[in-house]
N, C-alpha and C positions, 0 to 999 in steps of 0.2 A: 405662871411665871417660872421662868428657870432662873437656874442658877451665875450662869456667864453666860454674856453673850458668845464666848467659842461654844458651850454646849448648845445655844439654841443654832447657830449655823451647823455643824456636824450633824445635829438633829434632825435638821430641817431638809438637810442633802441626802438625807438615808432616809424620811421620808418622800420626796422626788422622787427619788430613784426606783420606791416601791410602790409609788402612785404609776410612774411609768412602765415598769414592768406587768406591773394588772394588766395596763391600756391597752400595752402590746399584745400579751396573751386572748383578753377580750378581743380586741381584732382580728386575731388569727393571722398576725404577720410571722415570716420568719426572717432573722436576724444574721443566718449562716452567710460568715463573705459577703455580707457590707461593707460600705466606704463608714467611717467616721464626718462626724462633724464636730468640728470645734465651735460651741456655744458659751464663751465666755468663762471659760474653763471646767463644763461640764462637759461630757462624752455622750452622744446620741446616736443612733444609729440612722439611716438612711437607709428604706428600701427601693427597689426598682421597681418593685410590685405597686406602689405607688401611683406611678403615672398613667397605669392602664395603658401602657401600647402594645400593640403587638411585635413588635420588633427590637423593644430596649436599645434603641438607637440614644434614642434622649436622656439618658441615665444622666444626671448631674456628674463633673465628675468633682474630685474630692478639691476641699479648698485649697486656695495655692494664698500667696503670702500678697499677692496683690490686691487681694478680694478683701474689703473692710469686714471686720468682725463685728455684731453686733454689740459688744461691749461688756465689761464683766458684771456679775449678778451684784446688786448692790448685798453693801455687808452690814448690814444692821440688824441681822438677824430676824429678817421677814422669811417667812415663808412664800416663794412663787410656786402659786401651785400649777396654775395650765402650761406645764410643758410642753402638751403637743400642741399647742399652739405656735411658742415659739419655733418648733420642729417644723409646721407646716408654712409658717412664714421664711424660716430661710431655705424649704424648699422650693418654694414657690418664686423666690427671689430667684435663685439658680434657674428655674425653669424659663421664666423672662427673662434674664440674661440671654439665654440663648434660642431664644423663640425668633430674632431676629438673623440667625443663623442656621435655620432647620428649617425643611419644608415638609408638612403631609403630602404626599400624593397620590392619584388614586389614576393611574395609566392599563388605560383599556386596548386591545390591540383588533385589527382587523387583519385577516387572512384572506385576499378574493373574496366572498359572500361569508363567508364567517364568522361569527362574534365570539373575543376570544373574553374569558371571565374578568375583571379588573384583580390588578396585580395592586396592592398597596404596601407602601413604602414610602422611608423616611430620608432625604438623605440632604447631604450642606446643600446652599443654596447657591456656592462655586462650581458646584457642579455642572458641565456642558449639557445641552441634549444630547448630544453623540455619546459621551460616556452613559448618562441616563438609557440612551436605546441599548447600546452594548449590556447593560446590565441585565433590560427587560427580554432582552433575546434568550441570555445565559439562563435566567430565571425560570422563563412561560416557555420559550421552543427547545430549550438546552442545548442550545449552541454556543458553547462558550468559545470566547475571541475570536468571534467570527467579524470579516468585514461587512459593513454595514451596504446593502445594495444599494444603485442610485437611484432604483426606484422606490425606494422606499422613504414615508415623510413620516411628520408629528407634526400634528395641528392642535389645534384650543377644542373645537366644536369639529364633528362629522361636515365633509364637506365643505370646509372651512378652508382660508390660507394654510398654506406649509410653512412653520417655523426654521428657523434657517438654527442647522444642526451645534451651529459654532455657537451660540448664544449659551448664555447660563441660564439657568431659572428664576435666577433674582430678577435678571431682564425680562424673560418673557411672565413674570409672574402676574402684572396689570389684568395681562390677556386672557387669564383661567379662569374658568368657571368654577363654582364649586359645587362639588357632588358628595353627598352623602360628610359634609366637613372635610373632605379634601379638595386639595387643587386638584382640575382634570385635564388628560390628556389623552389625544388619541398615535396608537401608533400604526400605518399603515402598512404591512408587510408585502411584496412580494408574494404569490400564491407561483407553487412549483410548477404548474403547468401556464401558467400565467404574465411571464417577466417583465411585460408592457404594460402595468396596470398606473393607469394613469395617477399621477400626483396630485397632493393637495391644489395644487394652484391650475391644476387642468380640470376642464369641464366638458364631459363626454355629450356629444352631438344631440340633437333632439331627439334623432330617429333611433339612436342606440340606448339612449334612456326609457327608463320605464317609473312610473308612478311609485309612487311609497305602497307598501301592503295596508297601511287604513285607509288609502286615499280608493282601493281596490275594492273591497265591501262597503263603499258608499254609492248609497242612491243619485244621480245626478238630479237637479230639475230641472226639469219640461218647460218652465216658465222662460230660463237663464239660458236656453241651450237649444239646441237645431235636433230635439232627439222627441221624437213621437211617443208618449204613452202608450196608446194601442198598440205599437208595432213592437218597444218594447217588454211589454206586458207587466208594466207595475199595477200593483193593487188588484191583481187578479190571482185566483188560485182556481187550479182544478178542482180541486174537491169542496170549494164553500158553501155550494148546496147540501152538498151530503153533511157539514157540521152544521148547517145552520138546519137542517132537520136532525138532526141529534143533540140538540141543544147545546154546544159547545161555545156558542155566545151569549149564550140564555135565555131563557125562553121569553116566549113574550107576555109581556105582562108584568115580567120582572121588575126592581128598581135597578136603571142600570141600565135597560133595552133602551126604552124612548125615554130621551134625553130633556133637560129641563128645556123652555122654551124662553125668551125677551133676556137674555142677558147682553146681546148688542145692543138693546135699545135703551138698557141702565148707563153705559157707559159712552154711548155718544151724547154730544152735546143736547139739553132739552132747557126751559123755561124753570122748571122745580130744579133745577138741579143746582147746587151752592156752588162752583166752579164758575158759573155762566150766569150767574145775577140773581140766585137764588135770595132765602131766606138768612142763609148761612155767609154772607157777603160782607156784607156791613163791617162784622167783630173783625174783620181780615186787616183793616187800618187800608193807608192809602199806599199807591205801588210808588215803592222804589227801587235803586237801581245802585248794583255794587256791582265793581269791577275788581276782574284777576288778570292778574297777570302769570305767565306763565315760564320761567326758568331752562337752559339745558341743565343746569344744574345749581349752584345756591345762587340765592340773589344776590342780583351785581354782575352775574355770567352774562349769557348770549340768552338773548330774550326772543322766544319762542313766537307767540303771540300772546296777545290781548282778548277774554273775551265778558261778557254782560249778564251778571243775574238781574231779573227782572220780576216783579212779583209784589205781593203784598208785603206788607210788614211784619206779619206774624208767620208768615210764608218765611221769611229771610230771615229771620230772628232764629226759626226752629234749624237752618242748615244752617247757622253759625254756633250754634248749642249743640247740634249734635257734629260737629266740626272739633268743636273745643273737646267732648268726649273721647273722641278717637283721640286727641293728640292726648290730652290729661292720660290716656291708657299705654301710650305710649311712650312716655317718661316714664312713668313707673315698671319700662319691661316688662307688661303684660300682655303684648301682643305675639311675642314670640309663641307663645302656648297657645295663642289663638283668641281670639275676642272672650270679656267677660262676658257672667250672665245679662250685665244691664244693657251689653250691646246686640246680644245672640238674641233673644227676646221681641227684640221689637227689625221689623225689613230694615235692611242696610239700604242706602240710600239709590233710589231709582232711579234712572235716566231712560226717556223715552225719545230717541230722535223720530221724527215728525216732516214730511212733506207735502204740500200740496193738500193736505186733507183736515184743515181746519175744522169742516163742517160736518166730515163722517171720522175722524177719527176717534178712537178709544179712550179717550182720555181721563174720562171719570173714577177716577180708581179713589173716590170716596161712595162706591155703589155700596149696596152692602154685604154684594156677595166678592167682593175686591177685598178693601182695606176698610172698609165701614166710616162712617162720619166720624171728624175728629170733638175729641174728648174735650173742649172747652176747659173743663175743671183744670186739666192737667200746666205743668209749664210746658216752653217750648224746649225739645231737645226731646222729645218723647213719642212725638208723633213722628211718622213713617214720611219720611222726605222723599218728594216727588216731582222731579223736573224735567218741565219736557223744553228737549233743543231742537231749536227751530233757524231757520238760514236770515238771514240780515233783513233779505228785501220780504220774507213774509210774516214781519214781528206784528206789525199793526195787526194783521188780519187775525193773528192767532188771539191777541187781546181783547179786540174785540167781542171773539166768539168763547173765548175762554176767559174771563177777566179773572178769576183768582186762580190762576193759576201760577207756577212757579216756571219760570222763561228763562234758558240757558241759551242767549245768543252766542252764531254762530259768530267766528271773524269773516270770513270768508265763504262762499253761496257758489252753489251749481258745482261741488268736487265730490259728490258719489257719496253714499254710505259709508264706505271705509274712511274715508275725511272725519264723516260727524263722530264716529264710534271712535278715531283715534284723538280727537280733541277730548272729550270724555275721560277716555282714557289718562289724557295727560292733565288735565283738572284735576284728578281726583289723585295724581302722585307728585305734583307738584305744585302747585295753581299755591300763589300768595293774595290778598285781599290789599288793593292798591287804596291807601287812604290819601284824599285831598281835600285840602283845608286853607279855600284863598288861594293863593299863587305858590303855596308851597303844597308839597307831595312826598309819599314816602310808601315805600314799602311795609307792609304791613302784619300781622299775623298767617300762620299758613293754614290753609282752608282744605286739608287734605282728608280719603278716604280708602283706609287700607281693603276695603271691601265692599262693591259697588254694584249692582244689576243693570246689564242693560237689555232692554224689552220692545219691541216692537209694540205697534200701534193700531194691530189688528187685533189682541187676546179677547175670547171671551170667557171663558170659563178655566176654574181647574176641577178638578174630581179626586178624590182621596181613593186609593185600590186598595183593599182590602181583601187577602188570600185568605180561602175558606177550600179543606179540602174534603169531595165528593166522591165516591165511592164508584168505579168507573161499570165500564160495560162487561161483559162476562167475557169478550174479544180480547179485553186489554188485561194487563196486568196492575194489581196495586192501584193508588189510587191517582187520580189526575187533579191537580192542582188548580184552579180555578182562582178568579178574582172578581169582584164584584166593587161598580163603582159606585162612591158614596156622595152624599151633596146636604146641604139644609140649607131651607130659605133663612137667609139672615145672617148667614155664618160666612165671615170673611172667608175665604175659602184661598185666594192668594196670599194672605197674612201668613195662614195655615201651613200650607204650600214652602213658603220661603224660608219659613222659620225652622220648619222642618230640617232642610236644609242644611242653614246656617248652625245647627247643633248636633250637627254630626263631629264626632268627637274626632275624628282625623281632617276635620278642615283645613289646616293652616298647610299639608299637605300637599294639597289642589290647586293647581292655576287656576283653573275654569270648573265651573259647574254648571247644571243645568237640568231641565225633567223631558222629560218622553211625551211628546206630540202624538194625543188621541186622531187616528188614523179608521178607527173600529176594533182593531186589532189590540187597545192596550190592555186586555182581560186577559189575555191568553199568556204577555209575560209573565215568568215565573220567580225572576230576580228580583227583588228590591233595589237593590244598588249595584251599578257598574263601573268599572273603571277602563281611563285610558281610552276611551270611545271618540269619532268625530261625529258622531250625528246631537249636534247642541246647535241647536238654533234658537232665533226669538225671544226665548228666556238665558239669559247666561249672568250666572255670578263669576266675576273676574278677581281673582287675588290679586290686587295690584302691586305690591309689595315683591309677590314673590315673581310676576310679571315683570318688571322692574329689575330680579336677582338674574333672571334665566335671558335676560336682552332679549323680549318678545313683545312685541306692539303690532298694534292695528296698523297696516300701508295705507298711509291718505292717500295714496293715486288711483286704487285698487276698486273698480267698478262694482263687482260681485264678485259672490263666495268669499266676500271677507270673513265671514265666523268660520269658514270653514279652512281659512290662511289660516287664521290663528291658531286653530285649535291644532293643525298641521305643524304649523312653526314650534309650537309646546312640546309635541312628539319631538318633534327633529332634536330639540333642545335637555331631553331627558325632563322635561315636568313630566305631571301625573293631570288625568282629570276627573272628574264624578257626575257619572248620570246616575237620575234619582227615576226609582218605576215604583213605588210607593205612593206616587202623583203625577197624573198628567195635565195635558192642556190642550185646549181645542183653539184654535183663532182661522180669522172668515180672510179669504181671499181679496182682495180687492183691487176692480180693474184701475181705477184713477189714484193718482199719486203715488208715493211712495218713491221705486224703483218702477216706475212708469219708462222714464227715458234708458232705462237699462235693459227694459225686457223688449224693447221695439228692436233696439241698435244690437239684435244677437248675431245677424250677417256679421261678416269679416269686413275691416276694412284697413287700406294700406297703411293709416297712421295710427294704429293702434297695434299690440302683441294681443293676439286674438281676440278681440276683445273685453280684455283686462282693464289695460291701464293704452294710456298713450306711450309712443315710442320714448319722448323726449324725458319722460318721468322713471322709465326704462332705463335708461343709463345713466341718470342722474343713482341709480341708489348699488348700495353695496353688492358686491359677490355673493352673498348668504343671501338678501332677499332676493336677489335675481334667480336663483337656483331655487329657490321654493317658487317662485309664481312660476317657473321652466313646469316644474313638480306639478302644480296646478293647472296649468297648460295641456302635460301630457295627457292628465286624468280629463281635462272637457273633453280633447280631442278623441280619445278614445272611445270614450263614451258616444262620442257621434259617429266616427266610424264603426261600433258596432251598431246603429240603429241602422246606417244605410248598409252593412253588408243582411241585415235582417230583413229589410224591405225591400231588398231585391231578391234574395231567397222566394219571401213569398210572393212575389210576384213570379218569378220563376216559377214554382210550386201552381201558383194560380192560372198559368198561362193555358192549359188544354182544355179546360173548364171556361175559359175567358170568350176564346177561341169556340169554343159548340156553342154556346150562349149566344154566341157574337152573328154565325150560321143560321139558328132558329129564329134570330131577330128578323135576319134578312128573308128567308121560306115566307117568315108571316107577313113581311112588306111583300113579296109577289104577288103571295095571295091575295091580298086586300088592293092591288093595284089593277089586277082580273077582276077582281068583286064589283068594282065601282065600276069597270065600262059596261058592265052588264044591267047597271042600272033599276035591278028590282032588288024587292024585300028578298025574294030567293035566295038570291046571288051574293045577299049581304051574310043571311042564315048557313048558305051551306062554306061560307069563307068563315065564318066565325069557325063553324063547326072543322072542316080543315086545317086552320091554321095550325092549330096547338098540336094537331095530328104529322104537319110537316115537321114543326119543329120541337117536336117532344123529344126525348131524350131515352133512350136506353137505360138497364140499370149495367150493362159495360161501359157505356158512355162517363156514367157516372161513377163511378168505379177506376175510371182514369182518370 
């Protein structure tokens, strides 16, 4: 206790002052030519080091007499001791004061073929884009007060609309994407040998266009397309003799050569199997039936479609527990960092669209080299949710042959792959659970999943790779990296597989992910992990969330090569993606269902754009996605005209050879047309013995 309470306030503000001064030295701020702040009749300092920007645009500036004081220190002779608290709270007032009047930007320019590095900057949100270019000109080309040419624009997105230069940023701000926590912008220059370079809002001819550079290094398929295998020589190499007698795929005998056997036969439909009327049936309860509806955006908007889970009871119970998970994580802002452990741990939720193959499809992903039989002991929300979407008029059949399974009717039947994948899609980032109760109804809980698989219906196996390095040949140098695939009876091996995956520590990242399709070839990779790749088919984990941020979705009109739109659209859009070679996966071709009616209809015809899509769906959708399916257009095409300039080469090539061949056939019909009127054994003997004599061949013959 002191003496008066003026000694304990004098006391008390000389300690302050020296609690504050430690704080500041502790920090290592400096103090030199700061603003002041008036805190209630204390004096604080304010630094600009503070805000972490690179540019000190956003300095606070010092109070003005409009701006309410937070009030004077009460006088009772307490000591306040968290000063910098009060410090970071009215700088953080100041900071939101004028967050509504400042923009991040992060403006990238193109020069002709170009890419120029992004320029970032802060500047009022009055600001034009015309002023905004002039600046960027001054800055990146250093041409200051230059007039701005009229070929040149600023769009949102590459290949996007042209923003019209008179608008300010606060206006065009809806339209920005954001990059790296900036608004983005692209700016389009003129190139000096170049003055005609078309505008945002123009779109160069087909014949002048050329495909993306990933769309360039991918394989087409031979199923989807007018292009021969053999002619263009995939899955062939000159030298595979020579490594498979060198053991560079390993020898035989190895584990890893000859491959496990009956893993299609676990997971198509059988009589033991608990999905299909097993033992494991019963505890599933009886099927019901919940319905979503589906939003453009919050309920009450424009309502997308309608569609039907369908399934057991313990089946629907566990995708509304693990429903509730994802949201429960996302109140609490823990999804920004990426899923917890409780979510990372167990498969994010599966969706397997499904045609026409009730009877041979895949479906049993309670095998036990899949997902393994569910844990009875456990609650629901624990088990690995698995549903397969199936089209309206084939729901019987699939129940029948599947009865505990978990059924994601379609709305809508016969609109392509890209249809099912993008309803999926929109389920999983939006879908609300429609409750009805008697004559009343309401919308209900949201049934959302920020991270989803979707899989084809063919898989049968995964294999774990494992690099082991061997000591090479005396030829080569150093040693050669080698991989070896792994497997055990009994061991979910897809669980493995995805999980894997899912706990890679830059997830949240990624649009898309996915693993390397065993070809024969997956030993030989030497990467674990890649990025930014389009070759992800059949298995794809989708970020929906971040799918969602970057405005990329599945085109329902979209016949084939949908995984391979999207994974294109992600690129064009600046996402990222992750192929995993750590694990691969084999799955079996199948001629019936599926994309049956897509791989017959690969001729051309007049009401379709190659194709793709139909015309009328064609001009129903925006300028961006017309310009990537143009994208994917040039890439089939191309891909076909290089098959037929290559099959005519060799035919070309084959033709004098064709041609002697063609000669000796005819030498050996003369002969044997002589032979027969002569009518003896002789005459047969000495025409056999001639014939191959007329029409034998040279080795100059052969030799041209």
């Amino acid at each position: 206790k002191r003496s008066s309470p003026e000694g304990e306030v004098a006391q008390g503000k000389s300690n302050r002052e020296k609690k504050f001064h430690k704080w500041s030295v502790v920090q290592g701020k400096s103090f030199d030519g700061m603003g002041e702040t008036n805190l209630g009749g204390d004096t604080l300092a304010c630094s600009d080091t503070d805000l972490g920007s690179d540019t000190g645009d956003l300095v606070p500036p010092p109070a003005s007499a409009s701006e309410p004081a937070l009030g004077p220190l009460p006088d009772q002779g307490l000591v306040v001791r968290p000063m910098r608290h009060l410090l970071k709270l009215e700088f953080m007032r100041r900071l939101m004061s004028r967050a509504s009047h400042r923009a991040l930007l992060s403006v990238s320019g193109i020069i002709g073929q170009r890419m120029l590095p992004a320029w970032n900057v802060t500047v009022s949100m009055d600001l034009s884009l015309h002023g905004l270019v002039t600046k960027w000109a001054a800055a990146i080309l250093n041409l200051p007060d230059v007039d701005i040419p009229p070929e040149a624009c600023v769009s949102a997105r590459r290949r996007g609309a042209s923003l019209s230069l008179d608008k300010t940023v606060a206006e065009v701000r809806p339209q920005l994407p954001i990059w790296a926590g900036r608004l983005g912008l692209i700016v389009s220059w003129p190139s000096q040998d170049d003055g005609s370079k078309p505008t945002g809002r123009a779109v160069p001819s087909a014949s002048s266009r050329k495909p993306a550079n990933g769309l360039n290094s991918l394989r087409i398929s031979t199923r989807y397309a007018e292009v021969d295998r053999n002619v263009m020589g995939y899955n062939k190499s000159s030298t595979f003799a020579g490594k498979v007698a060198a053991g560079f795929y390993g020898l035989v005998g190895d584990k890893g050569v000859h491959l496990p056997c009956g893993y299609g036969d676990n997971l198509r439909p059988s009589p033991k199997c608990d999905l299909c009327g097993g033992d494991g049936l019963h505890w599933r309860g009886p099927i019901v039936t919940r319905e979503l509806v589906v939003f453009s955006g919050e309920p009450g908007s424009h309502e997308l479609f309608r569609a039907r889970l369908v399934g057991p009871r313990a089946s629907v119970e566990n995708w509304a527990a693990t429903a509730r998970k994802f949201h429960r994580e996302k109140d609490l802002g823990h999804l920004a960092e990426g899923p917890g452990p409780n979510l990372r741990n167990v498969p994010f939720p599966v969706f397997i669209p499904s045609v026409g193959r009730a009877k041979s499809a895949h479906l049993n992903w309670e095998a036990p080299h899949a997902f393994g039989p569910l844990d009875r002991s456990k609650e629901p929300g624990t088990w690995p949710v698995v549903i397969v979407v199936v089209e309206p008029h084939e729901e019987e059949r699939y129940k029948t042959v599947w009865p505990g399974a978990l059924l994601l009717v379609l709305p809508r039947r016969r609109l392509g792959p890209g249809y099912a994948r993008w309803v999926v899609q929109m389920v999983c980032s939006k879908a609300y659970e429609w409750k009805s109760a008697g004559n009343r109804s309401r919308c209900g809980s949201p049934r959302r999943f920020p991270w989803s698989w979707i899989c084809d219906d063919n898989l049968l196996c995964f294999f774990r790779l494992v690099g082991e390095a061997k000591q090479s040949s005396k030829e080569a140098r150093g040693t050669v990296v080698h991989k070896r695939r792994e497997w055990g009876e009994g061991i979910p091996m897809f669980w493995e597989a995805m999980v894997a995956v899912q706990q890679h520590p830059n997830l949240v990242r990624f649009a898309i992910a996915g693993f390397l399709r065993d070809d024969g070839t997956a030993t030989c990779k030497k990467k674990d992990w890649r990025l930014d790749v389009l070759s992800l088919y059949k298995v794809v984990l989708l970020n929906n969330r971040l799918l969602k941020r970057l405005g990329v979705e599945y085109l329902p009109g979209l016949q084939k090569f949908e995984d391979i739109y999207l994974n294109n659209s992600v690129q064009r859009r600046g996402g990222q993606s992750l192929k995993c070679q750590c694990y691969c996966f084999r799955a079996m071709q199948l001629a019936k269902g599926g994309c049956e009616e897509q791989r017959r209809s690969r001729k051309r015809c007049s009401a379709s754009i190659g194709g793709l899509m139909d015309i009328k769906t064609f001009e129903s959708m925006s300028r961006d996605k017309q310009d990537a399916v143009k994208e994917l257009l040039d890439w089939v095409r191309l891909r076909e005209r290089q098959c037929q300039i290559k099959r005519r080469k060799l035919q070309e090539d084959s033709a004098p050879l064709t041609k002697l061949l063609a000669g000796g056939q005819a030498g050996e019909g003369c002969a044997a047309s002589s032979a027969s009127k002569e009518g003896n054994s002789t005459g047969r003997l000495s025409m056999s013995a001639q014939g191959p004599a007329a029409g034998s061949l040279s080795d100059s013959d052969i030799s041209v």
